[in-house]
C-alpha positions in Angstrom: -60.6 -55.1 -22.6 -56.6 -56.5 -22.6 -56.0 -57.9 -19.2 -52.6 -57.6 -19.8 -51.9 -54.5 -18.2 -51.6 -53.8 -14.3 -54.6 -54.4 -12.3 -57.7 -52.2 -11.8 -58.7 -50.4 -8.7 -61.5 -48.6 -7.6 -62.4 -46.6 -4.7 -65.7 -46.1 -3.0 -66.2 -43.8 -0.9 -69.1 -43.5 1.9 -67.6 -42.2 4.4 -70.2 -39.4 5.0 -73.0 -38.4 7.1 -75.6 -37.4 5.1 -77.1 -34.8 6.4 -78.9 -33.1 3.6 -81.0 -35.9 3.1 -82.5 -35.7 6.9 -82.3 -39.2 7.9 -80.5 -39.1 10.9 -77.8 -42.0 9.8 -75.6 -42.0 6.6 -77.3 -41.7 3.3 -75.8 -44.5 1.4 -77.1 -47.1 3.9 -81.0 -46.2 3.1 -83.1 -48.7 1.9 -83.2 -48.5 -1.9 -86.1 -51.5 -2.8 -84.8 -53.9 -0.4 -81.2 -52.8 -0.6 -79.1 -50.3 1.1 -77.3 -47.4 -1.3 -74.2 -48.7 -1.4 -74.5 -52.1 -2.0 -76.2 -51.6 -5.2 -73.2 -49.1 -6.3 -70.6 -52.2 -4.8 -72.6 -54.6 -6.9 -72.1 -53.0 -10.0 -68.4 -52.4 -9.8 -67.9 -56.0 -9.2 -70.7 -57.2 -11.6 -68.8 -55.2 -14.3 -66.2 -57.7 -14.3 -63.5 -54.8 -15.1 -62.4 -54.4 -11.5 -59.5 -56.5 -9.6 -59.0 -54.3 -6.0 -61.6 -52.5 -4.2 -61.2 -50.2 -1.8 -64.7 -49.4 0.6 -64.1 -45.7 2.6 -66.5 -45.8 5.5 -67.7 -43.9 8.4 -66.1 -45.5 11.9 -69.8 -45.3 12.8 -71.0 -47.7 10.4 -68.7 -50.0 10.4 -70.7 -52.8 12.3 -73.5 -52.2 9.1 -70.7 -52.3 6.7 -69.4 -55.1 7.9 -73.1 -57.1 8.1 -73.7 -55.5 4.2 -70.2 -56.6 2.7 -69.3 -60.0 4.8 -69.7 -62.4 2.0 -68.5 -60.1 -0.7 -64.6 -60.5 0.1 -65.6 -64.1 -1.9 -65.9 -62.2 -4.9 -63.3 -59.5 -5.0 -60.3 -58.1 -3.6 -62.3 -55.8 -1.3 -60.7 -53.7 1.6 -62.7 -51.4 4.3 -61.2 -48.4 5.6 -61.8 -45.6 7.7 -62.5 -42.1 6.1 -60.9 -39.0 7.0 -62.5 -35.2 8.1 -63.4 -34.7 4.4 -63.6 -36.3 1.4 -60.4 -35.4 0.6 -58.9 -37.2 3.6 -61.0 -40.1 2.8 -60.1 -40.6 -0.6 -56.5 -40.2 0.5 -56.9 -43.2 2.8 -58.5 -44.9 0.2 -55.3 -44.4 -2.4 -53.0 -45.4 -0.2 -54.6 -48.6 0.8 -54.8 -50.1 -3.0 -52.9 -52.7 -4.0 -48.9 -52.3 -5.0 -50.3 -53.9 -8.4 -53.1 -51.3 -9.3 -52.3 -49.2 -12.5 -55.5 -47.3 -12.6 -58.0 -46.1 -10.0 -61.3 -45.1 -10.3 -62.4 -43.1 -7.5 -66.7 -43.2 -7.2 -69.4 -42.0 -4.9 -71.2 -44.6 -3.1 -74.4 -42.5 -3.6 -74.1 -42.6 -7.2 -76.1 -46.3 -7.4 -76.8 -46.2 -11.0 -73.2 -46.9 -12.6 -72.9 -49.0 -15.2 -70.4 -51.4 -17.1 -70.0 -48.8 -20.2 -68.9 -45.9 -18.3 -66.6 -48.3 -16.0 -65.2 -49.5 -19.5 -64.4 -45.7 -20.3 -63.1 -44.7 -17.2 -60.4 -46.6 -17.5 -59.7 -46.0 -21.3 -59.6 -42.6 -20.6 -57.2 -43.0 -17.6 -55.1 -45.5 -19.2 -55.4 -42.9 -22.6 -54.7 -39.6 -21.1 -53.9 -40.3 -17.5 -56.3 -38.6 -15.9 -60.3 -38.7 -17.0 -63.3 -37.4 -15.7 -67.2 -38.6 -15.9 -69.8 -36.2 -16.6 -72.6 -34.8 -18.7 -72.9 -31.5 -20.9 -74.7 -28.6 -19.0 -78.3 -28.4 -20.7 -79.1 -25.4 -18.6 -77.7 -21.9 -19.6 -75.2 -20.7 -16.2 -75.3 -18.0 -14.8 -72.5 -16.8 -12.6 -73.2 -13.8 -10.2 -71.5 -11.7 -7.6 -71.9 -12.1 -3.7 -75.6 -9.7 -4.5 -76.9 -12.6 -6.7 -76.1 -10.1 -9.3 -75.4 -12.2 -13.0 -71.8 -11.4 -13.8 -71.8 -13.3 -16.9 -73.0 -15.4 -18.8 -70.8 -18.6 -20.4 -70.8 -20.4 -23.3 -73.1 -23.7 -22.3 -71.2 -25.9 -24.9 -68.3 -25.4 -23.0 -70.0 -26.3 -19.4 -70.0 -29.9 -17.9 -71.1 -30.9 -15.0 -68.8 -33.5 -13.7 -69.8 -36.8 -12.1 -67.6 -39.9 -10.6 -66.1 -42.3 -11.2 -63.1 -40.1 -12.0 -60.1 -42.4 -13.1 -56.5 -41.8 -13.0 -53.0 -43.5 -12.8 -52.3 -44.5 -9.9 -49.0 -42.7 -9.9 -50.7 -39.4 -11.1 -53.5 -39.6 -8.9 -50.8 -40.6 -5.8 -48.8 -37.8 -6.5 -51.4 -35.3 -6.6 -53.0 -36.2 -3.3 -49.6 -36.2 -1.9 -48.7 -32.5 -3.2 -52.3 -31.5 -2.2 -51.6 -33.0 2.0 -48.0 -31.5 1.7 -49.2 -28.0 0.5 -52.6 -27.6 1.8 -54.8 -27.2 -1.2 -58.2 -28.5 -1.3 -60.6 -29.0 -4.4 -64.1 -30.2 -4.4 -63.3 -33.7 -6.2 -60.6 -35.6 -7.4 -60.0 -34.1 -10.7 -59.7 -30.7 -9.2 -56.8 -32.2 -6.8 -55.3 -33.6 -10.2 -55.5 -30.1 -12.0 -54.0 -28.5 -8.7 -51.2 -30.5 -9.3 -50.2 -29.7 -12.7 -52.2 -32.4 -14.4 -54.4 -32.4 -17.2 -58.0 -34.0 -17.4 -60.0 -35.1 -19.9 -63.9 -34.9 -19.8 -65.7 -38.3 -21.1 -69.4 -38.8 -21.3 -71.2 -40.2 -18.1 -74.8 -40.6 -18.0 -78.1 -38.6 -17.4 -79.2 -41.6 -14.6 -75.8 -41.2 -13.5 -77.4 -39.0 -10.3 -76.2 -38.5 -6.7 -78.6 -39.5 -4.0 -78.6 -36.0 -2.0 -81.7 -35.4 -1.1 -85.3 -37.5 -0.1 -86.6 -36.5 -3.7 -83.3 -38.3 -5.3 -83.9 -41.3 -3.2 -87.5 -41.6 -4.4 -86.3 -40.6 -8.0 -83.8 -44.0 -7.4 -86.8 -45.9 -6.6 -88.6 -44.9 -9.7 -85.4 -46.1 -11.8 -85.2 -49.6 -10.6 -89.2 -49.8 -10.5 -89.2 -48.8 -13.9 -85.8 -50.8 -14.3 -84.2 -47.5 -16.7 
């Protein structure tokens, strides 16, 4: 890729409690064969070699772990911790606005998503630098079914049209800044980036993630992890 353009940022964000997955401290810090969550997510954005500014989003109660996980990484990247928010939405909003003046493009990722790789980083930011705005994810191989509050099916869409979206989800900076700042101003929520961007007036583009691609929610996802990098798939 041209390094000629502004620099590339991307924001983690852990900033969580995990809850769903029962473990009585933050998901992304359980042991994955001899490494925590997030550091193997961490790892691969820097071991991609496309990223110049990192941004960590953390929960105030893990910082001392954080801080023992990440110590010698600041050698290898321009790599900033900061406190998350409430919600998401707050965190990632602390995470924009403590990138670098220099950033052009932010990718904004789920530190429970361990398994992300070098090509979908590469087309995150082609998309974002493309179309401004660009969106991970994978085709729906399930047919949907959407129902009323009675569980009563409603209808029934089109599954080529269905995508169920993943991170990282990449943007301009300025779009991406602007549409955080309309959402704080205005009150809107959205449950991810992309539907912050779209609240805003801004288009998004879907671009193939992967099947492995998977969020660590529950114990069965952690031992489904485990089986990946046994099995290194």
């Amino acid at each position: 890729m041209s390094d000629n353009k502004g620099a590339i940022g991307a924001i983690i964000v852990g900033a969580g409690t995990g809850n769903r997955m029962g473990l009585g401290y933050n998901k992304v810090l359980a042991d994955l064969c001899g490494r925590p969550v997030i550091e193997w997510t961490v790892r691969n954005f820097i071991q991609s070699g496309l990223i110049d500014n990192l941004v960590l989003v953390i929960n105030p109660n893990d910082q001392k772990e954080m801080k023992d996980i990440f110590s010698s990484f600041k050698d290898l990247i321009d790599l900033k911790i900061v406190y998350g928010g409430e919600t998401r939405q707050d965190s990632v909003y602390n995470g924009i606005k403590a990138l670098s003046d220099d950033v052009e493009i932010v990718l904004i990722h789920d530190a429970a998503r361990p398994f992300i790789t070098k090509d979908i980083i590469e087309r995150s930011i082609l998309h974002a630098r493309k179309y401004g705005a660009g969106c991970a994810g994978i085709q729906a191989k399930d047919t949907i079914k959407i129902v009323d509050r009675n569980n009563t099916i409603v209808s029934t869409p089109e599954r080529n049209s269905l995508w169920h979206a993943q991170t990282p989800q990449a943007f301009k900076k300025d779009i991406i800044s602007d549409a955080y700042e309309k959402a704080s101003k205005r009150g809107l929520t959205a449950t991810d980036d992309a539907g912050i961007a779209e609240e805003a007036g801004y288009k998004v583009t879907m671009f193939e993630g992967s099947y492995k691609n998977i969020k660590l929610t529950s114990k069965e996802d952690l031992e489904l992890g485990k089986y990946f990098l046994d099995k290194d798939i």
